[in-house]
N, C-alpha and C positions, 0 to 999 in steps of 0.2 A: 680629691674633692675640689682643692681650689682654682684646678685646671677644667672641670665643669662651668662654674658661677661665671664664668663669659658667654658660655653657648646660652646656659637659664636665663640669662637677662635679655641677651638676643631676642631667645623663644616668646620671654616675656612679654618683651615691648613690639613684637612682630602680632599677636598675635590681634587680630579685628570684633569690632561688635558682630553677631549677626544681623540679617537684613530685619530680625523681626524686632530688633532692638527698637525700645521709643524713648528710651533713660538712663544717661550713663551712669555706671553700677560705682557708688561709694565703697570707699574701702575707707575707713579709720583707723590706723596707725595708732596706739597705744604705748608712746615710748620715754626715755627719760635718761638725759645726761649722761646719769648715773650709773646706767646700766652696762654690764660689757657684753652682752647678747644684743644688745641693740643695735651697733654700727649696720651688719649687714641687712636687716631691715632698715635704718634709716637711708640706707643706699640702696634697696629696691624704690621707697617712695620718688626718688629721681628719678628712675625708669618710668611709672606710674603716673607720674606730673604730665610729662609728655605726651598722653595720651587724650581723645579726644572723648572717648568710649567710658572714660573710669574720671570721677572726680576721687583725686588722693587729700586725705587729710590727717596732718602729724600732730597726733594730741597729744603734750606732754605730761606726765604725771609729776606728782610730788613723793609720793610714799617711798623712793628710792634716797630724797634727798639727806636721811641724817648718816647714809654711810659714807659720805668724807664729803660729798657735792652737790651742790644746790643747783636745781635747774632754772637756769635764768629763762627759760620757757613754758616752765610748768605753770597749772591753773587747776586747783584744789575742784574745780569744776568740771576738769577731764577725767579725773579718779573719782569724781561721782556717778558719771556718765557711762563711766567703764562699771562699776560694780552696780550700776542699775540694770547694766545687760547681765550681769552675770545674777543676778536675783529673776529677772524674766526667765532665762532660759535653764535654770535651776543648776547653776553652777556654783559650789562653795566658795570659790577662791579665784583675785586676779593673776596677771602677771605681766612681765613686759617680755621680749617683743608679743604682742599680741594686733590682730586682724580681727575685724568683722566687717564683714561684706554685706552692706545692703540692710544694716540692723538686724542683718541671721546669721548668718556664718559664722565660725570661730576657729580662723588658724593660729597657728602658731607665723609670727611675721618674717623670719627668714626663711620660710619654703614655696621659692616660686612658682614651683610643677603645680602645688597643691594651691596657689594664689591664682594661677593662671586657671586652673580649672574649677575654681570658684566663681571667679568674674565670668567664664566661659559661662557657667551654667545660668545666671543671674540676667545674664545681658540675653540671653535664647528666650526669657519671657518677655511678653509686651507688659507695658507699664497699667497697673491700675489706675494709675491718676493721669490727667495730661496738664501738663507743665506750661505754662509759660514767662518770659521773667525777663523785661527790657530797661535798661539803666540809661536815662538822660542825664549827665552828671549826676547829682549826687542823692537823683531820684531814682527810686529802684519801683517798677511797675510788676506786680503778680498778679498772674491771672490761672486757675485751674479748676477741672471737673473731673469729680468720678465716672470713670467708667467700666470698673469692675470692682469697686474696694467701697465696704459701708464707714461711715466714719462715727464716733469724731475724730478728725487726725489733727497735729499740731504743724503750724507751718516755722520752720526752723528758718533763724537767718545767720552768717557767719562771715568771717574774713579769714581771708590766711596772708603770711606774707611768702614769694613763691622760693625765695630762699633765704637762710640765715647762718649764720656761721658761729661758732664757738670753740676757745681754745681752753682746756680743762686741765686742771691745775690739780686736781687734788680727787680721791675716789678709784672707783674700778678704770675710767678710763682715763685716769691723767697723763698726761705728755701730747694726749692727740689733741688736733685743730679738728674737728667734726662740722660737716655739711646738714645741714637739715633742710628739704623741702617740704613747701606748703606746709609752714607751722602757723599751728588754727590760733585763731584770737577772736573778742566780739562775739563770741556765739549766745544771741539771745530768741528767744522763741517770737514771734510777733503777735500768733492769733492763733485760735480754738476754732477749727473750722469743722460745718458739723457734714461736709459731701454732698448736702444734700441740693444746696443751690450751688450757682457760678459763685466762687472764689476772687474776689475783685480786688485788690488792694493797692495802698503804695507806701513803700518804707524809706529811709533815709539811710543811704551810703558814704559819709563824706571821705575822701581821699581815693586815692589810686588801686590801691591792693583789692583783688578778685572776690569779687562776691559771688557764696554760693546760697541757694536757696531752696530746701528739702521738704518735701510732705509725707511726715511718719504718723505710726498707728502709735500714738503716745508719744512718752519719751523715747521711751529702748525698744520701742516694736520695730516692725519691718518699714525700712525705707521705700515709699511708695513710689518718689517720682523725686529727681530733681536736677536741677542746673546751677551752671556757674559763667558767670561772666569774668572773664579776664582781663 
């Protein structure tokens, strides 16, 4: 198997939007310190980062932290997030590594065949919403309309930073130094937008790290439309 995870990642990161794509396909990452199933998902979101087609985002959880290690990345608002999806889509129970694609999907986060042909499927529809999202420093400009999706949808705003590093001392994975890409931070909602008119707004980004900016059907509905400035 571990003579595979070279060619998968390959496959991964080779693989393109189609032409009818209008929105690259979110994935959220579900992961934690703490966990020792996590590494190899937290090392697909690398491959995922690079991508132009996928906005990748590593939301830390806390719920792993009383068994020996605290995640110095976690946000008590990423395991909200996570078990609001899993109350939408009527699943009893979280877990980490976990994926959702596009506020639908639900993998397991270290199976790249099965990642890859999630985004495949996601990026092959055109967007119900169209997107637009221009940053003059630390002014962030939104503009979007429905053109297939009734609302109300909520407009999500977020940071990540594109990489971080931690060296883990104590828990399931202590001795290792671990990489984590686009670890999310700042994720606050902006506005209740009801589809019906143009969506016009401006929000406030200050600093360098990549703003993304998403229009879902609620919280934990489906990811309508969205962009990331880097």
């Amino acid at each position: 198997m571990k003579q595979l995870i070279p060619y998968l990642l390959a496959a991964l990161s080779c693989i393109g939007a189609p032409a009818m794509a209008q929105s690259p396909v979110v994935v959220e990452l579900f992961t934690s310190q703490g966990c020792s199933s996590c590494p190899p998902a937290d090392k697909l979101m690398h491959e995922l980062a690079k991508r132009d087609d996928v906005i990748a985002l590593a939301l830390h959880v806390d719920y792993w932290d009383y068994i020996g290690w605290k995640d110095e990345f976690a946000d008590p608002k990423h395991a909200e997030r996570q078990r609001g999806y899993a109350v939408e889509a009527g699943r009893r129970s979280v877990y980490t590594p976990q994926m959702i694609i596009n506020g639908v999907t639900d993998i397991v986060g270290a199976r790249p065949m099965e990642l890859s042909k999630a985004i495949a499927e996601h990026a092959a529809n055109p967007a119900p919403v169209a997107l637009e999202v221009v940053r003059a420093g630390s002014r962030v400009t939104i503009s979007a309309d429905a053109v297939s999706a009734e609302g109300p949808f909520l407009v999500h705003m977020l940071r990540y930073q594109s990489e971080r590093t931690a060296r883990i001392t104590r828990g399931e994975n202590a001795g290792h130094t671990l990489s984590y890409a686009n670890v999310t931070e700042d994720w606050k909602i902006l506005a209740e937008w009801d589809g019906v008119t143009t969506l016009a707004m401006d929000a406030v980004a200050e600093g360098d790290n990549p703003v993304v900016v998403m229009v879902q059907k609620g919280r934990h509905g489906p990811i309508l439309a969205a962009a990331q400035l880097r």
